[in-house]
C-alpha positions as CSV (number, residue, x, y, z in Angstrom):
1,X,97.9,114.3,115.0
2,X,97.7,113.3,119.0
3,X,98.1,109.9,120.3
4,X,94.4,109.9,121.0
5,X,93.1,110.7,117.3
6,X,95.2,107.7,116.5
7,X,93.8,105.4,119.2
8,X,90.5,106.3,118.3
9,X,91.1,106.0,114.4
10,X,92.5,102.3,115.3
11,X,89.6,101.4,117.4
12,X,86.9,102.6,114.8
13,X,88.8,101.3,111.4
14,X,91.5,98.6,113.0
15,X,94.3,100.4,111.3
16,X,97.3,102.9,112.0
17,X,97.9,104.4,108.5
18,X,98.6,101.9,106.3
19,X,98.9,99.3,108.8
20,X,95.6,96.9,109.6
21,X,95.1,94.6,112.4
22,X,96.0,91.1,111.0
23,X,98.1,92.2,108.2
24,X,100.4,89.2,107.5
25,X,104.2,90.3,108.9
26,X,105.5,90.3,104.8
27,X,102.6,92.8,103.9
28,X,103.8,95.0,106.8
29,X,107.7,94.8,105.8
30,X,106.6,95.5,102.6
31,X,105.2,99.0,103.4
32,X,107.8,99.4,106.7
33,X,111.0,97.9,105.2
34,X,112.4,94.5,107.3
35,X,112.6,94.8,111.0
36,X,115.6,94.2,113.0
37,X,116.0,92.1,116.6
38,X,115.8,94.0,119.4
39,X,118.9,94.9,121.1
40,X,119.0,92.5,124.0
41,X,118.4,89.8,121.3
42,X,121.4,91.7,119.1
43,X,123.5,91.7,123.0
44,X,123.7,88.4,123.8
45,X,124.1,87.8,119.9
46,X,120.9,85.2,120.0
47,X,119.8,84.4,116.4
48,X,115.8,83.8,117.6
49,X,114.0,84.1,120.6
50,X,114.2,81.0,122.8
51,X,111.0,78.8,122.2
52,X,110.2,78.4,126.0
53,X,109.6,80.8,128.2
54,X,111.5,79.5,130.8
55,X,113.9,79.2,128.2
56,X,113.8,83.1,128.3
57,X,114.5,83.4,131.6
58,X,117.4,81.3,131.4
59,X,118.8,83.6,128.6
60,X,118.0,86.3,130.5
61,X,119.7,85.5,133.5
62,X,116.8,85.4,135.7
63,X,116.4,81.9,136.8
């Protein structure tokens, strides 16, 4: 299956296998298993996202 069968599958039906647009995050662990933080979140050992953007930034070094 190309990338373009699938874009056009999710534009006509709204999902990607058994994924659907708007499917509650538990649903979606439930068929995917639990997700894990992304690894500048895991890097600078953050336990959630900052709340703020600028916040972000701040983490991030940036500002």
């Amino acid at each position: 299956m190309t990338l373009m069968n699938v874009l056009v599958d999710f534009a006509r039906t709204g999902h990607i296998g058994p994924l659907r647009c708007g499917m509650p995050l538990t649903e979606a662990e439930d068929l995917l298993g639990p997700g894990r933080p992304h690894p500048a979140i895991r890097k600078r050992n953050l336990d959630q996202a900052p709340a703020r953007l600028d916040d972000h930034v701040a983490a991030a070094g940036l500002a």
